[in-house]
C-alpha positions, -999 to +999 in steps of 0.1 A: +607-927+571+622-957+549+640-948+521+613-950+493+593-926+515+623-904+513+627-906+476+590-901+468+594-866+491+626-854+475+601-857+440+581-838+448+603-812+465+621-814+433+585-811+410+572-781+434+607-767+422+605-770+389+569-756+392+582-726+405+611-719+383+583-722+356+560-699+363+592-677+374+605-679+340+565-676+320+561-641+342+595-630+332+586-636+298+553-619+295+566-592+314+594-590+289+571-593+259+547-567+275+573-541+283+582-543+244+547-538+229+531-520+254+488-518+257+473-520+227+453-498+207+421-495+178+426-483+146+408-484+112+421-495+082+410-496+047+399-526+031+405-520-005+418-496-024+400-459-026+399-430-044+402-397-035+366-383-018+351-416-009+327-418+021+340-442+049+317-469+064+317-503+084+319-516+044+352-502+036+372-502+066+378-527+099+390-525+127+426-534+137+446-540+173+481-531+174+507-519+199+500-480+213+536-474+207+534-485+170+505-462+162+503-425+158+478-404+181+458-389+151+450-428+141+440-438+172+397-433+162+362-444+172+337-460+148+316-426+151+353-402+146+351-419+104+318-432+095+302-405+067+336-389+069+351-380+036+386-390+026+406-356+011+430-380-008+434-418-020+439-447+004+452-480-006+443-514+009+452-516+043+460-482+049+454-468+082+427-439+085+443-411+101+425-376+108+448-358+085+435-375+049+399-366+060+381-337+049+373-315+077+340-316+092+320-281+084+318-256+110+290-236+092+267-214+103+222-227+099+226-199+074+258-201+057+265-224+025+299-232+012+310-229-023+344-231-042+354-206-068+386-204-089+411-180-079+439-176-106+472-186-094+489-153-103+465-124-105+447-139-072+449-139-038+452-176-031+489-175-020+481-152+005+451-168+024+445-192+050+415-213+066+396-188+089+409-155+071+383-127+053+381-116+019+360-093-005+350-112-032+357-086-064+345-091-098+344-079-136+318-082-163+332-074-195+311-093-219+278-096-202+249-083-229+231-056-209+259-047-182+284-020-184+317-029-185+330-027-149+349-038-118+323-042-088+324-055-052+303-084-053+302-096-013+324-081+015+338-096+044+337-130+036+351-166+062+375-183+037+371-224+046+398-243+031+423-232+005+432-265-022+466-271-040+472-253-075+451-268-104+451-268-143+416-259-158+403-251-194+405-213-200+377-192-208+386-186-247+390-231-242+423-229-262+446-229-237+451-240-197+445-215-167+465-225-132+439-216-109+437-224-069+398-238-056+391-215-023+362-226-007+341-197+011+311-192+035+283-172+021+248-165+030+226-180+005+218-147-015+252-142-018+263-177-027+239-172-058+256-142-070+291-155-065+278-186-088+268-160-112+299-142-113+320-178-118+301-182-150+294-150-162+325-125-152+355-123-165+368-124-133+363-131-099+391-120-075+395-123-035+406-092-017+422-097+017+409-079+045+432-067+078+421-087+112+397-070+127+376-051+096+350-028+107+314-038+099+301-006+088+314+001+053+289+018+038+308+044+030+331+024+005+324+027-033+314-007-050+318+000-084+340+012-110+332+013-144+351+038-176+323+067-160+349+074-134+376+078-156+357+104-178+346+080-202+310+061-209+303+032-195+284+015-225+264-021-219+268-047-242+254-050-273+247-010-275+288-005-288+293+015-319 
């Protein structure tokens, strides 16, 4: 072998070398990089800015890679886990959706239908209740024309849904505010249409907490109370002297 033969075979000894060292070095690398971010991961983010109770869609969010170890497990979604799901609070662009700013899904009954009445903050219940307890719903009429005055027992054993953060509403006389806590409950429909009555037309509507367990059979419970069981007359509206 003459000496440029020699030379040309030490090249590429030498290139193979460098080859090597290379793709040594590249592997090393991504196996570096890959230890640090990890797989990655779907999530959803907003695309603008929204308000509180806005229905997500493919119009208002996309979707979004990024490292599994940089994202938290309740924001790791499907397309089908947010579309027609309802946001509890506001989202600003770019926000990731998460399961905890969305409005639970309802786990009602074919025949139940929720509704939301004000509970006041002090005389009611609502400080006491949780998602999944049971309640009596109680009311008074006091100034409905044609009803005695009198406390009754609208609806017994009542699911509460959800219980919502202290509000400020207009009170009944309109001259001052009320605190009052929105309590969401399942009703049958009969009973939904009374407890709407009741949130216009009573003086109050309270929630009376039941122990775990209730019996069913209550029949033997009295539902009213009026000034007749006091010794007095209970006289309906519009017939006081």
């Amino acid at each position: 072998m003459n000496p440029r033969q020699r030379r040309g075979l030490l090249l590429m000894i030498l290139s193979v070398a460098v080859a090597v060292l290379v793709f040594v070095g590249v592997s090393s690398y991504l196996t570096e990089v890959n230890s640090q971010v990890g797989p990655m991961v779907t999530i959803y983010r907003v695309k603008q800015d929204l308000p509180a109770f806005t229905t997500l869609s493919s119009e208002n969010t996309e979707v979004a890679q990024v490292p599994e170890r940089w994202a938290a497990d309740n924001t790791v979604l499907r397309a089908q886990d947010i579309d027609g799901r309802v946001t509890a609070i506001a989202l600003s662009a770019g926000s990731a959706v998460s399961l905890d700013v969305l409005v639970p899904p309802s786990d009602l009954a074919p025949d139940e239908r929720e509704i939301a009445v004000n509970v006041d903050a002090v005389t009611g219940l609502a400080g006491r209740i949780r998602p999944g307890d049971r309640v009596d719903v109680y009311v008074v009429f006091a100034d409905v024309p044609g009803l005695p005055k009198q406390a009754r027992i609208l609806v017994q054993n009542v699911r509460v849904v959800s219980v919502a953060g202290q509000q400020q509403v207009q009170s009944p006389d309109r001259e001052s505010l009320q605190n009052v806590i929105p309590v969401t409950l399942a009703l049958q429909p009969d009973a939904a249409l009374a407890v709407t009555y009741a949130s216009s037309f009573a003086q109050q509507v309270r929630l009376v907490g039941l122990p775990p367990g209730v019996a069913q059979d209550r029949s033997k419970e009295t539902r009213t109370f009026d000034a007749g069981r006091l010794g007095g007359k209970a006289v309906p509206e519009g017939e006081r002297r």
